[in-house]
C-alpha positions as CSV (number, residue, x, y, z in Angstrom):
1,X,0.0,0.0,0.0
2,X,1.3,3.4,-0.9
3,X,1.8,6.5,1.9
4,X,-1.3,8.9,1.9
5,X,-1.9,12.1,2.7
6,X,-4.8,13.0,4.9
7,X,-8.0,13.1,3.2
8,X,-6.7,10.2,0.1
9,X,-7.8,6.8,0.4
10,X,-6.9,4.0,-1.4
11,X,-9.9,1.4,-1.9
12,X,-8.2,-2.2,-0.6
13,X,-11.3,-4.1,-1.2
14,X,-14.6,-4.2,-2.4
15,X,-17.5,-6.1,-2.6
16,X,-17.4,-7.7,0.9
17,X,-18.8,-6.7,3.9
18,X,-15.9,-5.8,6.6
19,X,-16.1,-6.4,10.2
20,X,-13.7,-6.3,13.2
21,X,-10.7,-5.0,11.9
22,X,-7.2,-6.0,14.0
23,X,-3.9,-4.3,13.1
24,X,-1.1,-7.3,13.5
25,X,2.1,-5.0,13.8
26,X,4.7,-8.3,14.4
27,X,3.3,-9.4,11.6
28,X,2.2,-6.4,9.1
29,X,-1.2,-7.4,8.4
30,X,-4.9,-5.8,9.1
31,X,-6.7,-8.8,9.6
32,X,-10.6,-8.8,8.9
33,X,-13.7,-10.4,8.9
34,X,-15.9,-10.9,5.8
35,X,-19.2,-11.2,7.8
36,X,-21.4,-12.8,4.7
37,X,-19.1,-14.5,2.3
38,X,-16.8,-16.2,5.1
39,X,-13.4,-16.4,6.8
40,X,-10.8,-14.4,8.4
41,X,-8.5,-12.6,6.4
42,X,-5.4,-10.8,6.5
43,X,-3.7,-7.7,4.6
44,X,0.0,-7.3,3.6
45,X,1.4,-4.2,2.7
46,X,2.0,-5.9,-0.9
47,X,-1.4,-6.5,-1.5
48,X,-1.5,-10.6,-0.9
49,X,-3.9,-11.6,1.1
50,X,-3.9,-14.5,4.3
51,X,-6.9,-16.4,4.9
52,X,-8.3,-18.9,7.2
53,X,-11.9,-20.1,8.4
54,X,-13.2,-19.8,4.8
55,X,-16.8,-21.4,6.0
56,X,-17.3,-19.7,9.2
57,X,-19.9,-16.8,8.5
58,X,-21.2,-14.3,10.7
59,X,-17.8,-13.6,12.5
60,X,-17.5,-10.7,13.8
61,X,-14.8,-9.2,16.3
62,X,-11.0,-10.1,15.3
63,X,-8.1,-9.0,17.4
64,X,-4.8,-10.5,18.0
65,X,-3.5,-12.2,21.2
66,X,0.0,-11.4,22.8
67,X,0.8,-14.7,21.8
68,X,0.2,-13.8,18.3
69,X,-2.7,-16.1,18.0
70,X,-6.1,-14.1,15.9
71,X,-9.4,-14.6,17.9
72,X,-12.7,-13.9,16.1
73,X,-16.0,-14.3,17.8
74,X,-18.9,-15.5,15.9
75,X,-21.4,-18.6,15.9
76,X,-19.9,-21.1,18.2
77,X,-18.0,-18.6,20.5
78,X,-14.5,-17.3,20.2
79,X,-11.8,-19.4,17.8
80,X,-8.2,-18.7,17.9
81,X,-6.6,-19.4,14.6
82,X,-2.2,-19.5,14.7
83,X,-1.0,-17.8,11.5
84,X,2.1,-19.1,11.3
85,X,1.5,-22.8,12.6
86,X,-1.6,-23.2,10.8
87,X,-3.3,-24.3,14.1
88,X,-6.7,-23.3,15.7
89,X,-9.2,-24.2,18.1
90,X,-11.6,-22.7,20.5
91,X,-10.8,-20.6,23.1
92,X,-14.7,-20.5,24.5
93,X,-17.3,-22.6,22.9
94,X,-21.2,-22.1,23.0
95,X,-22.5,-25.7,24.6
96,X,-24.9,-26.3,22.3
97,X,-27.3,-28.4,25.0
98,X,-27.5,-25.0,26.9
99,X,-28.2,-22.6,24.0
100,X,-31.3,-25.3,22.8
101,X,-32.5,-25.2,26.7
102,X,-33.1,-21.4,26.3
103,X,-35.0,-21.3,23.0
């Protein structure tokens, strides 16, 4: 991405719907949500693009861990996905016995 004044923009995407946007400085990324079409995703500076949780919709809030690990909160609870190891998991996850007892 180039440097900008105040008052430029440069358009980075378009035809998603953003949500929860995380700046990663050890990393240099902006991670993101795309609420409708899926995942978590990641911006470089270059323009490439790091993704993960491609069928997960509805996720909302993304931040970054000090450990570097990117939660996102959405159906199920809150996942933590590892960028550089590839792993993920849950860090809370919705029981779904209690969530039918309430409907």
């Amino acid at each position: 991405m180039a440097k900008l004044t105040v008052g430029e923009f440069e358009k980075v995407a378009s035809g998603i719907y953003l949500e929860g946007l995380a700046v990663d400085d050890k990393r240099n990324v902006v991670w993101y949500s795309d609420v409708i079409g899926g995942g978590v995703h990641g911006l470089k500076p270059d323009g490439g693009i790091v993704s993960f949780n491609a069928g997960r919709m509805w996720t909302g809030g993304v931040l970054v861990n000090e450990d570097g690990s990117v939660l996102s909160s959405g159906p199920g609870g809150i996942m933590w996905n590892n960028p550089d190891t590839g792993k993920s998991g849950w860090l809370l996850q919705e029981d779904r016995r209690q969530a039918n007892q309430r409907h």
